[in-house]
N, C-alpha and C positions, 0 to 999 in steps of 0.2 A: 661573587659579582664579576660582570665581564670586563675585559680591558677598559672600554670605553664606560664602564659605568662607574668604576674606580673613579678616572680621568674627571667623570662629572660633577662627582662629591668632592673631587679634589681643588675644582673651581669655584671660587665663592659666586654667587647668583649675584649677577649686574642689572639693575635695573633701572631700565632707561628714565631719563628724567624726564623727557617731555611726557610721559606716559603716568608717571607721580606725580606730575605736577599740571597737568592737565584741567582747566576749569571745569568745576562741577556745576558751579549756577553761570547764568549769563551775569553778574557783581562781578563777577573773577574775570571775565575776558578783556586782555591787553587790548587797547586802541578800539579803531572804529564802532564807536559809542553810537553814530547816526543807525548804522546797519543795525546794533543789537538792539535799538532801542524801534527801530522798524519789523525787526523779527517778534520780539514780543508784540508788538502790535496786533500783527498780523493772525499771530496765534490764539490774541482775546478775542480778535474777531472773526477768528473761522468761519469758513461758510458764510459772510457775508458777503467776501465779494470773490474772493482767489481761493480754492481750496488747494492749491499749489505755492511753494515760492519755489526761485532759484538765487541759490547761495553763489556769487560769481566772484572770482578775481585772482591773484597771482596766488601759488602753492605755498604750505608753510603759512599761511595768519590767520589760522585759526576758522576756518569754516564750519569744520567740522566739526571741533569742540564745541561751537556757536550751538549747531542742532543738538549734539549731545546737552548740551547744558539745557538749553531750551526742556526739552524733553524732562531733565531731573524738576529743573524749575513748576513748570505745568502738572508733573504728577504722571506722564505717559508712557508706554512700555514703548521701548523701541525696536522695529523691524529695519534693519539695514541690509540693502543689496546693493554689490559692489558692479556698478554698470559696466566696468570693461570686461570683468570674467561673466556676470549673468545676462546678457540681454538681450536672448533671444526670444521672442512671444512666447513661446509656451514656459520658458522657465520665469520670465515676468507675472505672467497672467496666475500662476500657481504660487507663485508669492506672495508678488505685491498686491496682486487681483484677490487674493484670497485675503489677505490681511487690511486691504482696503476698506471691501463689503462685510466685517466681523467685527465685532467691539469687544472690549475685557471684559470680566467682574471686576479691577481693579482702574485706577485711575480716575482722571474728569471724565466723567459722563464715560466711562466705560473706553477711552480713546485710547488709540495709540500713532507713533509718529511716525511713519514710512520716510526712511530716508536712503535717495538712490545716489550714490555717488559716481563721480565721473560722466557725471550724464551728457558731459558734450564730446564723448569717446559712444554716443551710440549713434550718431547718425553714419559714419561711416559701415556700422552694422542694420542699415536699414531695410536692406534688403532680405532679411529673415525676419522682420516683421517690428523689431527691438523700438522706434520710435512709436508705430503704430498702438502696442499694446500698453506704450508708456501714456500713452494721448487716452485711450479707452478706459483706463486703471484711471485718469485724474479725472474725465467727464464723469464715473460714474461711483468715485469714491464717497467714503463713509468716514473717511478719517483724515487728518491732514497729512499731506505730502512735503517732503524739503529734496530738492536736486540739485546738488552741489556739482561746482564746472570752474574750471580755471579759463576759459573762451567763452564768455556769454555767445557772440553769433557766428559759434561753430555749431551752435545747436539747432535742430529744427525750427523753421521759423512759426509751424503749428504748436511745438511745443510751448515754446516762448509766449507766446498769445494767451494760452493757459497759465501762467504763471508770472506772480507776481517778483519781480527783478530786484534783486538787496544784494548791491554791490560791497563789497567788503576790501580794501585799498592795503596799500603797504603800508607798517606801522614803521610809527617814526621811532628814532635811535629812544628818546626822552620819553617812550610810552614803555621803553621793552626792557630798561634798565632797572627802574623798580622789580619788576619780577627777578633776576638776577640776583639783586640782592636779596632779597628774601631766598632764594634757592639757596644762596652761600647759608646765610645764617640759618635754615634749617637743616641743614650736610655741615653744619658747625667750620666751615672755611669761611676763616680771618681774609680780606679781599681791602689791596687799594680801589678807589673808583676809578685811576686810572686803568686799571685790568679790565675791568670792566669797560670801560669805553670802545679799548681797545676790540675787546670782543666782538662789540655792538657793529663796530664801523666796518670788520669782517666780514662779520655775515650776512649772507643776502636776504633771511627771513627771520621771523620767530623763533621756528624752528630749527633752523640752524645754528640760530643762537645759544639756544639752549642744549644742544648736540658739543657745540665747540667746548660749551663753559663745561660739561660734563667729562668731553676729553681731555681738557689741560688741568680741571682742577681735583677730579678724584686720585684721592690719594695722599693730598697736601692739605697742608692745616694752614698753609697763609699763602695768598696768589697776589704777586706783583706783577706791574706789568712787563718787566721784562718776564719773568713767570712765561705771562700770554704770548708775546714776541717769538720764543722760541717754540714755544708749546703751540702757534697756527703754522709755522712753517713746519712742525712736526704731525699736525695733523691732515697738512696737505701734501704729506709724504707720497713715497711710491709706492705701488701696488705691488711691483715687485719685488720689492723686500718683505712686504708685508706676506705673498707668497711663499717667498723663502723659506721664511721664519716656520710657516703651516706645514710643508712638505719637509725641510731639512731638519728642523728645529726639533727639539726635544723637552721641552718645556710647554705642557700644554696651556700655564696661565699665561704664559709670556707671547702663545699664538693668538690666545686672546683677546687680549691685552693691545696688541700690533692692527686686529682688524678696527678697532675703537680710534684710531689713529686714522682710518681713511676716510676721505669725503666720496663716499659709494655707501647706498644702501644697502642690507640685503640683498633684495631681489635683482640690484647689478651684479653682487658681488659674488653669487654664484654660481655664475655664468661663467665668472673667471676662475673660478674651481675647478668646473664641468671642463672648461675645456682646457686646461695644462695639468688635470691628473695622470691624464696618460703617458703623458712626455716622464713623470716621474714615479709610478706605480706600473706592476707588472702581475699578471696572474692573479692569486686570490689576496694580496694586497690590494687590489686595484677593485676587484668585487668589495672588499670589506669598503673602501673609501667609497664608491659610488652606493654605498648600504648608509652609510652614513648621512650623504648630501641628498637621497632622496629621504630620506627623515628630514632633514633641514628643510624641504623643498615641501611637505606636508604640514607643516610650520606655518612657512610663507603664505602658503595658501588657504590657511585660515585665516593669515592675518587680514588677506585683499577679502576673504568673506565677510569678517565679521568685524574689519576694520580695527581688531585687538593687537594694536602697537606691542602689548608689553609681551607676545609670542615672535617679538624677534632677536629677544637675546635666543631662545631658547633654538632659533634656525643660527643664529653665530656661534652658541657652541659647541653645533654639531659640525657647521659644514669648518670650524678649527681644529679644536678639540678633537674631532670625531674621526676629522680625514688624519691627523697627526696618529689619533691613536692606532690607523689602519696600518701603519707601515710595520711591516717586520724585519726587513731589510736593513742596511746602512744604506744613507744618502749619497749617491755617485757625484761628479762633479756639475761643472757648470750647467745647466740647464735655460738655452732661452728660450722663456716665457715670450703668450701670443697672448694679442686681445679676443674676446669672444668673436669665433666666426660669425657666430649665429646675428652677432647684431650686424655683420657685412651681408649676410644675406637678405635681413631682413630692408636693410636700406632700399638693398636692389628691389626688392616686390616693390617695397614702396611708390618708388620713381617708375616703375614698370606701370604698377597701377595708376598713378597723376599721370603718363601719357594716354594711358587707354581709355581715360576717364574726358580728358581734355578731347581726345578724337571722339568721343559719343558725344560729347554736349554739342561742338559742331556739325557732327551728323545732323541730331536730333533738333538744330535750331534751324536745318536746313530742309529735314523733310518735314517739320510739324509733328515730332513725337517727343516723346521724355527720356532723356538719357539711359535711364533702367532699361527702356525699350531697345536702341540703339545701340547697349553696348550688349545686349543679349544676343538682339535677333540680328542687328543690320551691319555689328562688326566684320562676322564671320563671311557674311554676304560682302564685302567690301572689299575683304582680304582676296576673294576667289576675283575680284575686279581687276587686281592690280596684279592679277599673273599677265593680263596686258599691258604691255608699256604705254601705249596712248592711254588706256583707257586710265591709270594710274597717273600720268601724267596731267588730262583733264579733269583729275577728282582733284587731287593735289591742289591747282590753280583754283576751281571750285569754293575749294575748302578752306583755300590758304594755309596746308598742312606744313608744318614744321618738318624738319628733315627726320628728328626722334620719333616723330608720326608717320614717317613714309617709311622710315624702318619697320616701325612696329606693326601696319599691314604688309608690309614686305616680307618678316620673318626673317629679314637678314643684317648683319653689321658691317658688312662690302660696300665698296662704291657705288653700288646701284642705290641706294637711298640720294645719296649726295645729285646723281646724274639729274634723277625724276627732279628731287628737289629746283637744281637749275633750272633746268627744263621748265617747270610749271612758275617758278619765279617770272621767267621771261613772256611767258603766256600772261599774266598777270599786266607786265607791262605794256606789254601792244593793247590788251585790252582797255589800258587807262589812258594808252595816247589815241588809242581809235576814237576813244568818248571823247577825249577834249579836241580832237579833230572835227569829229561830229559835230559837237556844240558851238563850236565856233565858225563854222559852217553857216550853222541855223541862224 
């Protein structure tokens, strides 16, 4: 066996609770009783009126388990596609489109449940076709559809029109405590009710809840609440110790152990792997640990496909375990630790794209096109305007472009955004005293 597979059998297999304990019928789902009892509904009545719904409301209370449940409940195979990694038209239409128009042998009436998540993370990808093929797959399906969204009207307002809307709300502290206990008493952990309280009024969700009571109480056969007291300010520890531990440490249960301690999922938390191995691996250390996290990282990426929560211990203890096991070296000293660049990059696109986006809707509200149009074709054309100072200046007043927008056809971060800006401010103003000069003339 290899270093790391040693390491693997040497760790006892941790398996997440929210993923054991996860509702299999909709009987089993915590809190909002109005939505589940409008989702069954909805699904005795197929085809009568929505051959869609959408699952909407805050992350963590149970959405998802809702359809899954649903589905066990009804008898239906489930087809799940995860809308921020799949959705573009052709990888839609080959899925969902395909499993839409097809019935089982097995199941009601041969059905199955299409359920696309994150569905209000595909209009921003709409411009490869993603909401399009989602609208064409519901007009012309064969089977029921669920699209779960934490932003009801971030989504297309076509989509929405198609589908019937089942809000699903925060659960209160006294719906989510019952489950708790039961988790203790079947993990055989003796619990005051105050530990549990304590927990409840921590966490911001379901699911966190049941994240938190898993961190502080595996292990222990009886949880007080001082127990909990220390064991939330230990699970809202630092990242960089938890670091530490991976890189320095030499104990591979104890770096696993330490990541069960963070409030970062996965898919954060490898980010911050990725980017401080280097500062502490060198050469084919550094190859073996990045051999490692891209295993982890093949994990994750099943889990956003196929929404199988319980394949993320199995990316935690690799991207632990695995990078631990990579070291052949001794640990040199202090090391300071960076947060993921990639999320400082990615903010920047962000913000880059909300100005480019803001300056085509006002293009496009001002010549009579669609923003798609405008930031295609009439950006580029805009930017070559404003190599004239007037002419950039009376677009500016025009448009009433923000200074971030007279940068962004500008191409520059100097003072000349600032000047135009002025500039076309002041133009604005003579304009609005000429008019009320005018009118009070008349």
């Amino acid at each position: 066996m290899t270093k790391v597979n040693l390491l693997m059998a040497y760790v006892p297999m941790m398996i997440e609770w929210t993923e054991k304990y996860r509702p299999r019928t909709l009987s089993d789902i915590v809190g909002n009783g109005k939505a589940v009892a409008e989702l069954k509904k909805w699904a005795e009545d197929w085809g009568v009126d929505k051959k869609a719904t959408i699952l909407y409301g805050p992350p963590g209370i149970g959405k998802t388990s809702a359809a899954y449940a649903l589905a066990n409940d009804m008898g239906w195979e489930v087809i799940e596609l995860n809308a921020s990694d799949q959705r573009t038209a052709a990888i839609i239409q080959k899925i969902a489109g395909s499993a839409a128009q097809t019935g089982t042998f097995e199941g009601v009436s041969g059905r199955r449940l299409i359920i696309l998540d994150e569905a209000d993370n595909i209009y921003g990808n709409a411009d490869r076709g993603g909401v399009n093929a989602i609208v064409d797959v519901i007009k012309k399906t064969n089977q029921p559809i669920v699209l779960i969204a934490n932003e009801y009207y971030d989504m297309s307002k076509t989509l929405r029109s198609l589908c019937k809307p089942i809000q699903f709300r925060s659960i209160q502290s006294r719906s989510i405590i019952p489950l708790l206990r039961r988790i203790c008493r079947d993990e055989g952990v003796d619990y005051d009710i105050e530990a549990l309280e304590v927990i409840v009024t921590k966490a911001s969700d379901l699911r966190s809840a049941i994240n938190d009571l898993q961190a502080i109480a595996q292990g222990r056969k009886k949880l007080s609440a001082e127990d909990v007291v220390i064991g939330i300010r230990d699970t809202k520890g630092s990242i960089f110790k938890v670091m530490t531990e991976i890189f320095k440490g030499s104990d591979p249960r104890e770096a696993l152990y330490a990541s069960y301690t963070l409030d970062e999922n996965p898919e954060d938390f490898i980010h911050w792997i990725d980017e401080n191995m280097p500062r502490e691996y060198k050469g084919e250390d550094l190859a073996n640990g990045f051999e490692s996290l891209s295993r982890a990282d093949v994990f994750l990426g099943r889990v956003r496909r196929r929404q199988n929560y319980g394949l993320w211990k199995h990316a935690g203890e690799m991207m632990t375990c695995g990078v631990q096991a990579a070291r052949s070296q001794e640990p040199h000293g202090y090391t300071p630790y960076q947060p993921p660049s990639l999320w400082k990059k990615l903010g920047q696109a962000k913000s880059v794209r909300a100005v480019r986006d803001s300056i085509a809707t006002k293009i496009g509200k001002h010549c009579h096109v669609s923003q798609r149009y405008a930031r295609a074709e009439l950006i580029p054309f805009f930017k070559m305007l404003f190599k004239k100072k007037e002419c950039a200046i009376g677009i500016s007043a025009t448009l009433d472009l923000s200074q971030n927008e007279i940068a962004f056809l500008l191409d520059t971060k100097d003072s000349g955004a600032q000047k135009i800006y002025d500039s076309a401010q002041k133009r604005i103003m003579l304009a609005e005293e000429h008019a009320i000069e005018t009118f009070g003339g008349f």
